[in-house]
C-alpha positions in Angstrom: -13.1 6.6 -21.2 -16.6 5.3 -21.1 -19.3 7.6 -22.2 -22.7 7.2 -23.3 -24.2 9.8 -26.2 -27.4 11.1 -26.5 -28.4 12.2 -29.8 -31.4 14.7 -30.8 -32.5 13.2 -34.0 -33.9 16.7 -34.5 -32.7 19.6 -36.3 -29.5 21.3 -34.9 -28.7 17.1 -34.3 -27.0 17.8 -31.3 -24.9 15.1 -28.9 -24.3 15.3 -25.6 -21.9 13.3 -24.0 -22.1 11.8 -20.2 -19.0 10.2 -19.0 -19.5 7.0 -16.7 -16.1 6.8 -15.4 -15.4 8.9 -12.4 -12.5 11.8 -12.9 -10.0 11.0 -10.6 -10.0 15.5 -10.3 -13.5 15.8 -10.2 -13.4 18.1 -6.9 -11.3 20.6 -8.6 -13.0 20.1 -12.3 -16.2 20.5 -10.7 -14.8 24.2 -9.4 -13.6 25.5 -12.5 -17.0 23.9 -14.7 -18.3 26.2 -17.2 -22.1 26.6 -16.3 -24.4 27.0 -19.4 -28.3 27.3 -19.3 -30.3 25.4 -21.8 -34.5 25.6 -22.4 -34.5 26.3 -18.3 -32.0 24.2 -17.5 -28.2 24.7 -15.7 -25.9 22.1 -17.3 -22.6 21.6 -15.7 -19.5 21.7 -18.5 -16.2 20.2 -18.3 -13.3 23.1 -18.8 -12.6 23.3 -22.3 -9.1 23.0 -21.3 -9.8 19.2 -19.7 -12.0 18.2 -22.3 -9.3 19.0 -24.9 -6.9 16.9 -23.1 -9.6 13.8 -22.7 -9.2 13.8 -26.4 -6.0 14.3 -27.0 -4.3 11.1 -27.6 -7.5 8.8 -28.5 -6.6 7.8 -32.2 -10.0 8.5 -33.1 -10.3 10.5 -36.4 -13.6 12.6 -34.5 -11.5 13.4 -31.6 -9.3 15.2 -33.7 -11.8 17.1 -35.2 -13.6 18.3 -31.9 -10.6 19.2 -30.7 -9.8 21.7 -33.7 -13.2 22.8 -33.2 -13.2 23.5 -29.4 -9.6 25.3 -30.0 -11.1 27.8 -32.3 -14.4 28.1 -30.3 -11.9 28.7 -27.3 -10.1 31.4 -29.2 -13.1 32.9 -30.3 -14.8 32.6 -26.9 -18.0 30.3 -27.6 -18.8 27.8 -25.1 -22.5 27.7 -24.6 -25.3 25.4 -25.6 -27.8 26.2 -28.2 
């Protein structure tokens, strides 16, 4: 997976993550987005499900721990921007 990161160097430090390599179930991804509005602005969200499972499997120690984080915000029912 190819992504580029952009940082705000900024206090909350936030990272947004664009992927570069097309889904090969974008259509249907795209249909079940979750749709959050930040400083004016609609920003398209990959299912928390999908982006779970695009970690899942990496090796990467940080992978790990966004996925424990975006189970609990799942369970918990937070999944907007800030």
């Amino acid at each position: 997976m190819n992504v580029f990161s952009f940082i705000e160097r900024q206090p909350p430090f936030r990272v947004v993550d664009v992927m570069v390599n097309p889904l090969k179930n974008f259509a249907q991804l795209y249909r079940e987005r979750a749709e959050v509005t930040h400083r004016g602005v609609k920003l398209p969200l990959v299912p928390m499900r999908e982006l779970i499972r695009m970690k899942t499997g990496t090796g990467r120690l940080r992978d790990q721990e966004d996925i424990d984080y975006l189970r609990f915000a799942d369970s918990v029912g937070t999944y907007e921007a800030t």
